[in-house]
C-alpha positions in Angstrom: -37.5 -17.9 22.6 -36.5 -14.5 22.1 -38.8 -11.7 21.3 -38.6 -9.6 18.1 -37.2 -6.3 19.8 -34.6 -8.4 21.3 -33.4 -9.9 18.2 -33.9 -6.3 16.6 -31.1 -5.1 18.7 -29.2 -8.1 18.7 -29.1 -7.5 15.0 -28.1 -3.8 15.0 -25.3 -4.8 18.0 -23.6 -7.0 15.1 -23.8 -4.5 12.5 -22.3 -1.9 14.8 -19.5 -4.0 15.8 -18.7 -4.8 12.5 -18.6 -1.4 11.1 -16.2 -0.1 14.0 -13.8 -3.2 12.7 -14.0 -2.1 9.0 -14.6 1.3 9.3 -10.7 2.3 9.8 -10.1 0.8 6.5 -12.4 2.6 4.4 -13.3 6.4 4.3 -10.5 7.4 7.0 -7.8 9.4 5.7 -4.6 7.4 7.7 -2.3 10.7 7.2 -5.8 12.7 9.0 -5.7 10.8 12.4 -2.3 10.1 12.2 0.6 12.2 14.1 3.3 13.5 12.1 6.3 10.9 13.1 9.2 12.6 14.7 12.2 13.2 13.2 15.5 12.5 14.6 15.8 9.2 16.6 16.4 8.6 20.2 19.7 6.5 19.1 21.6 5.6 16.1 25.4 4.2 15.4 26.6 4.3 18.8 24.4 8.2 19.2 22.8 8.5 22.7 20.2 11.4 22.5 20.8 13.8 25.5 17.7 15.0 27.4 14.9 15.9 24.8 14.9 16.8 21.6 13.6 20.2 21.0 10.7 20.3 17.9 8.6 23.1 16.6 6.6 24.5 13.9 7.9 27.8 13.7 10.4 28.7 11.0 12.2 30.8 12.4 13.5 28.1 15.0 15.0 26.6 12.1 16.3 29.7 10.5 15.5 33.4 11.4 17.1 34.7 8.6 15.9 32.8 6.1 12.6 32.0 6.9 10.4 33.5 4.2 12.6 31.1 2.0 12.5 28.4 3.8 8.7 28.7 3.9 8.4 29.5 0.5 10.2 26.1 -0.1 7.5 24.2 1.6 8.7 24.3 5.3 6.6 22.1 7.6 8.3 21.6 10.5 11.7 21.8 12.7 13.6 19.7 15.5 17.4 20.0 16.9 18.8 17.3 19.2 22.4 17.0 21.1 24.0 13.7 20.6 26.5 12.0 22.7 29.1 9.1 21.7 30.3 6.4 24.3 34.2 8.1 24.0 32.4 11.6 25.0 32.4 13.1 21.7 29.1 14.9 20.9 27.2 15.6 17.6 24.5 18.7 16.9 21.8 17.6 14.6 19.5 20.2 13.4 16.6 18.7 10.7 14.2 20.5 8.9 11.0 18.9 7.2 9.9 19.9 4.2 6.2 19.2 2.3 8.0 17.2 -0.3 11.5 16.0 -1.8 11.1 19.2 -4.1 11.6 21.8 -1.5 13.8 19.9 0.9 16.2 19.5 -2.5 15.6 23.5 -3.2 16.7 24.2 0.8 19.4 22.0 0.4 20.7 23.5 -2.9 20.5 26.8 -1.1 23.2 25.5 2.0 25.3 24.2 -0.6 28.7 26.0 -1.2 31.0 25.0 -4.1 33.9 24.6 -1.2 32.4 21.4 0.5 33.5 18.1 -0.3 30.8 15.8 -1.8 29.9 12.6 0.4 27.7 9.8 0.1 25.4 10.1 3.0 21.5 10.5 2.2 20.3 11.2 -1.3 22.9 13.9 -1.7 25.3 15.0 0.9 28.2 17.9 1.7 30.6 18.3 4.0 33.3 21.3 5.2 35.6 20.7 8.4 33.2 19.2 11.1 30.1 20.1 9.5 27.6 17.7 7.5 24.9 18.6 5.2 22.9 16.2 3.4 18.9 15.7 2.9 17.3 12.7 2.5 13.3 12.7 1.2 11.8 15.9 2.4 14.2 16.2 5.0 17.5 18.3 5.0 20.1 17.9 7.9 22.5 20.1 9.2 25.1 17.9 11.7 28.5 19.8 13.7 30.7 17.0 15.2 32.7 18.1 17.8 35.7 15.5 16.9 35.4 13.8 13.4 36.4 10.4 13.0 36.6 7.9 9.9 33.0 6.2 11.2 31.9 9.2 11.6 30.3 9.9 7.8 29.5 5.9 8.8 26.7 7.2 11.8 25.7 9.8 9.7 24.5 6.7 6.6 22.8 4.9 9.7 20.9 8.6 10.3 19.8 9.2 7.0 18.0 5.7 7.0 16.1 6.0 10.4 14.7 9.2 8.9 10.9 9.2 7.9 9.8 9.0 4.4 7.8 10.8 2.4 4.8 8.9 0.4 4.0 9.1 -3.1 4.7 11.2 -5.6 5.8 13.7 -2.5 9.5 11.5 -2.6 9.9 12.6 -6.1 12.6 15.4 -7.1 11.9 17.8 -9.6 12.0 16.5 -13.5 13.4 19.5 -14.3 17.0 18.6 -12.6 17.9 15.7 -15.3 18.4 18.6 -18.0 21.0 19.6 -16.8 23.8 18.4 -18.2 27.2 17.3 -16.9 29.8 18.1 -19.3 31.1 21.5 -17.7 29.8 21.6 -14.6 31.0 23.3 -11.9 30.4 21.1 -8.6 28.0 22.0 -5.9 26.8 25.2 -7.8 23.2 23.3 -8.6 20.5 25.5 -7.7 16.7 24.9 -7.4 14.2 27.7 -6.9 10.0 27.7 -6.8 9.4 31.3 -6.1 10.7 34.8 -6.4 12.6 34.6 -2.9 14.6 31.5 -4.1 14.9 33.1 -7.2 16.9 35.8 -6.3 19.2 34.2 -3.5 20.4 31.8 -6.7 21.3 34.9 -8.5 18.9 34.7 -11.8 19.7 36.8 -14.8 16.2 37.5 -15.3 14.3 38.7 -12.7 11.3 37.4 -11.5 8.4 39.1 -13.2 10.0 37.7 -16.8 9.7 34.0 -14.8 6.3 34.9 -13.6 5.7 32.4 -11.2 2.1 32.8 -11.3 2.0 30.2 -14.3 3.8 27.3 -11.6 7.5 27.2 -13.3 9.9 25.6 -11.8 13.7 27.0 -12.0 17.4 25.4 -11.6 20.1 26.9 -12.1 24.3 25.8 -12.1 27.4 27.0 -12.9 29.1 26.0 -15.7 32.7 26.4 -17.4 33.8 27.1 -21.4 36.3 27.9 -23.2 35.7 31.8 -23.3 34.7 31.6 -19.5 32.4 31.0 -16.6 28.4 30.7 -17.7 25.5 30.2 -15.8 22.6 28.0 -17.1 19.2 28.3 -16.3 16.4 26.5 -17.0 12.9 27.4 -16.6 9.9 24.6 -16.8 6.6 25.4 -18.1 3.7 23.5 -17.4 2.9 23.7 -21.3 5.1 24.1 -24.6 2.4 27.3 -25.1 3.2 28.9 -21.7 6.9 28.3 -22.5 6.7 30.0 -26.1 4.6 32.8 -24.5 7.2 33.7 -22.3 10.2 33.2 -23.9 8.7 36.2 -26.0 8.3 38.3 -23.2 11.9 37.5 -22.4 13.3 38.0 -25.6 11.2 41.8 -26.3 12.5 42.6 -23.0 15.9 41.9 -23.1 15.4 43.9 -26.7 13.5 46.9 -25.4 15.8 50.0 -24.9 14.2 50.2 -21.2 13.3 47.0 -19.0 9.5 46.6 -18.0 8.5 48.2 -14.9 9.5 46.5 -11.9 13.1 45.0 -13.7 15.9 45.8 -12.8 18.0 46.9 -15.3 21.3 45.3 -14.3 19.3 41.5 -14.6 18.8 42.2 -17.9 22.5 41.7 -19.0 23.7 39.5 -22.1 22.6 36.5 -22.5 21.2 34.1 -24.8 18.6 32.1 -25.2 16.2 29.2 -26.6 12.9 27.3 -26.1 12.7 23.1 -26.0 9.5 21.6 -25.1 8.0 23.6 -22.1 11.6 24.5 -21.1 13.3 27.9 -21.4 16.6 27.6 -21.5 18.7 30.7 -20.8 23.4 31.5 -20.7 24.4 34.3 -19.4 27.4 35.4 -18.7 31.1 36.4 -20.1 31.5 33.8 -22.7 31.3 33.5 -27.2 28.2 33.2 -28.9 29.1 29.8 -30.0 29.8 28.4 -26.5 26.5 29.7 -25.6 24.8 28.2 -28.3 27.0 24.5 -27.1 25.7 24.4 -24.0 22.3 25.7 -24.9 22.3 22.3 -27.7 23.2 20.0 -24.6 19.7 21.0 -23.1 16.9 19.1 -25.0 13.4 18.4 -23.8 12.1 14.9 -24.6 8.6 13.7 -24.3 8.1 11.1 -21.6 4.9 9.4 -20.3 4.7 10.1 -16.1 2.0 8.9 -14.4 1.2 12.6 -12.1 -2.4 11.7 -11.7 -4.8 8.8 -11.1 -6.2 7.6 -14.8 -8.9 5.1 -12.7 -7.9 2.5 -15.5 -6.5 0.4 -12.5 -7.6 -3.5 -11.7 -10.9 -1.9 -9.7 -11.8 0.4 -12.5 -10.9 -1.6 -15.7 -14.8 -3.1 -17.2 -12.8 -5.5 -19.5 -11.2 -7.2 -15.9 -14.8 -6.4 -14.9 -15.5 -9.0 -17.6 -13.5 -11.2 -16.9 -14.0 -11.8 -13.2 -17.5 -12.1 -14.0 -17.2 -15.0 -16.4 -14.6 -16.7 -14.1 -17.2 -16.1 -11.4 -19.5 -17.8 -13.9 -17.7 -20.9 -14.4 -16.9 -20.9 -10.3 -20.5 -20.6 -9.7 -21.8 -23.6 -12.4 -18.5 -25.9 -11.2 -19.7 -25.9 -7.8 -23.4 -25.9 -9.2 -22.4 -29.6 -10.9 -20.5 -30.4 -8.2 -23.0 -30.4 -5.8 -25.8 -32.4 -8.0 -23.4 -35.1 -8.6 -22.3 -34.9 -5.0 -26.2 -35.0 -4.1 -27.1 -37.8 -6.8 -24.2 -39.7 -5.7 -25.1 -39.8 -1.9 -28.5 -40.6 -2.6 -27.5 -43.6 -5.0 -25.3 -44.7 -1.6 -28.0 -44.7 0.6 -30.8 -46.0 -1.3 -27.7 -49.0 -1.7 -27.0 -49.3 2.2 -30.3 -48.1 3.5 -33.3 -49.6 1.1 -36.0 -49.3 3.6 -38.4 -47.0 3.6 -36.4 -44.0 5.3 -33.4 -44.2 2.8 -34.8 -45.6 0.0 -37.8 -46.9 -2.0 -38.9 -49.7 -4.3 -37.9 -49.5 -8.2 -41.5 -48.9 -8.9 -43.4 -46.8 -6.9 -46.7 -47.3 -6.0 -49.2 -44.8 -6.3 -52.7 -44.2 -4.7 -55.5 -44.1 -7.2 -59.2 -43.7 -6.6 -60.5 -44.9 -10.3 -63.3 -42.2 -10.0 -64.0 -42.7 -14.0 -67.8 -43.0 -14.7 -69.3 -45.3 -16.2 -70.3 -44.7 -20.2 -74.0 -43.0 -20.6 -75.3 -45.1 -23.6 -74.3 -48.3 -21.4 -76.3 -47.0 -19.0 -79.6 -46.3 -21.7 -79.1 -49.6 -22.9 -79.4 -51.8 -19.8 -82.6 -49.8 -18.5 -83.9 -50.8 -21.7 -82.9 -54.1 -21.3 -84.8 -54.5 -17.9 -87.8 -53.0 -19.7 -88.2 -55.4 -22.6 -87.4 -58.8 -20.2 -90.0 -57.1 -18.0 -92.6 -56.8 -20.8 -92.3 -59.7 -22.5 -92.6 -61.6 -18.7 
């Protein structure tokens, strides 16, 4: 028989052993011991890679000249591969990662040039002669064929697919894109901006320090046309109705002032017009009637929408009324089997008292018990038959 030590450790081997099987599901961050995927595939639509892709970290391997911008937009990571095609055509892929769908939307806006054509490759894609640009999550693609073809927009589909994913809300584009609206819009002119870099490559018509970026807005921007001429929208999301109020003042007194406040230039501060819906800011500038401007400022209306940005904890775990109610269902579980058991038990014994009656299995219908009858006899009975003996004595 084992000792106590040895079934101590036996014990605390299990425990161990179990542990290192659960432990990777609980407490362990997969993203934390994960490594970031790779980008581009080794092969796609026909693609051989040729040699090794070349990855890196660095921005400026993506884009030296625009690399405070790119960072600014979230930048992560970078990797550029040479393709190869089975009729000896070849295909340059560089692809740049991105924190989220936000800033890989905003890099991709800032490729964009109203003279590409618009394609459907990715979540939204461009092309001009033999070059491709299109994004697809939180990654934005820049592809050169050397020789198009009609499969070739085809390949580039079966690219976009292969490419990693982002996970929750980091897929998500900004909510300030859907108000922008459509009628009027000048194609591929969409802008997208989350700081002052990205501000002013998009060309604002107020300059940064009116946006103040300090109180998180996010900006997009287009081109659009009316009948007295070419305007540009831009809108500017607030966090808060208050912030957006706040600042539209600060706008409108220095637009008003004779002299811009300090660090403003004054050629952003041209005419324009301007009005406040929600937490949006909405702001026309450009060569066109007051009562175009105020058109296309009525086409931009905020409307209050229930998102779920954060965890409420009123989920299945966290909800006490489904508490409640797996409890009593655990209740009724718990007393079904309970029943089940006794009448399982009961039943069983019935059978073999039926088929066994002897005296391992069963017993008789009465059973017997030992008793010792230790009950005393009466004291007066006792009195009265030493008396007795006394009187017979006597009177002999």
């Amino acid at each position: 028989m084992p000792s106590g030590s040895s079934m101590r450790f036996r014990f605390i081997a299990a425990v161990l052993f179990v542990v290192s099987l659960v432990g990777p599901s609980y407490g362990a961050e997969p993203s934390a011991t994960a490594a970031t995927p790779p980008i581009l595939p080794k092969q796609f639509a026909g693609w051989q890679i040729q040699g090794a892709s070349v990855a890196s970290k660095d921005v400026n391997s993506a884009d030296p000249t625009n690399a405070a911008l790119l960072k600014e937009y979230g930048f992560t990571d970078f990797e550029s591969a040479t393709y190869k095609s089975d009729d000896g055509r070849t295909l340059k892929v560089r692809a740049a990662r991105f924190a989220d769908a936000s800033g890989a939307f905003g890099a991709y806006s800032f490729y964009l040039q109203p003279e590409m054509a618009r394609e459907e490759i990715g979540d939204q894609g461009a092309s001009l002669n033999q070059r491709v640009l299109f994004y697809r999550g939180h990654i934005v693609v820049d592809a050169v064929f050397s020789q198009l073809t009609v499969m070739s927009p085809a390949g580039l589909r079966e690219l976009s697919g292969v490419l990693p994913r982002p996970s929750g809300n980091a897929g998500n584009l900004p909510p300030i894109l859907a108000f922008m609206p459509h009628h009027g819009y000048s194609a591929n002119t969409e802008k997208y901006a989350e700081g002052p870099l990205a501000l002013h490559a998009i060309d604002s018509p107020i300059p940064a320090n009116l946006v103040d970026f300090s109180a998180s807005p996010e900006v997009a921007l287009g081109q659009y046309s009316t009948p007295s001429g070419a305007a540009t929208l831009m809108l500017i999301e607030y966090p808060t109705p208050a912030l957006a109020a706040e600042h539209l003042r600060r706008i409108d007194a220095a637009r008003n002032a004779a002299q811009p406040e300090p660090g403003a230039a004054a050629e952003n501060l041209g005419p324009f017009f301007d009005k406040r819906t929600g937490p949006i800011v909405a702001i026309v500038a450009g060569p066109l009637s007051q009562s175009d401007a105020r058109t296309l400022l009525g086409a931009v209306n905020w409307d209050a929408s229930v998102t779920w940005n954060e965890n409420t904890y009123f989920d299945k775990k966290n909800n006490i009324a489904n508490l409640l109610v797996n409890i009593i269902i655990l209740c009724i579980i718990v007393g079904a089997l309970s029943l089940a058991a006794g009448v399982a038990f009961g039943g069983a014994r019935v059978l073999l008292r039926r088929f066994f009656p002897g005296p391992v299995f069963g017993h008789a219908d009465q059973t017997e018990f030992i008793s010792l009858d230790l009950a005393e006899a009466p004291a007066e009975g006792s009195r009265t038959g030493l008396s007795g003996q006394d009187k017979s004595s006597k009177s002999s």
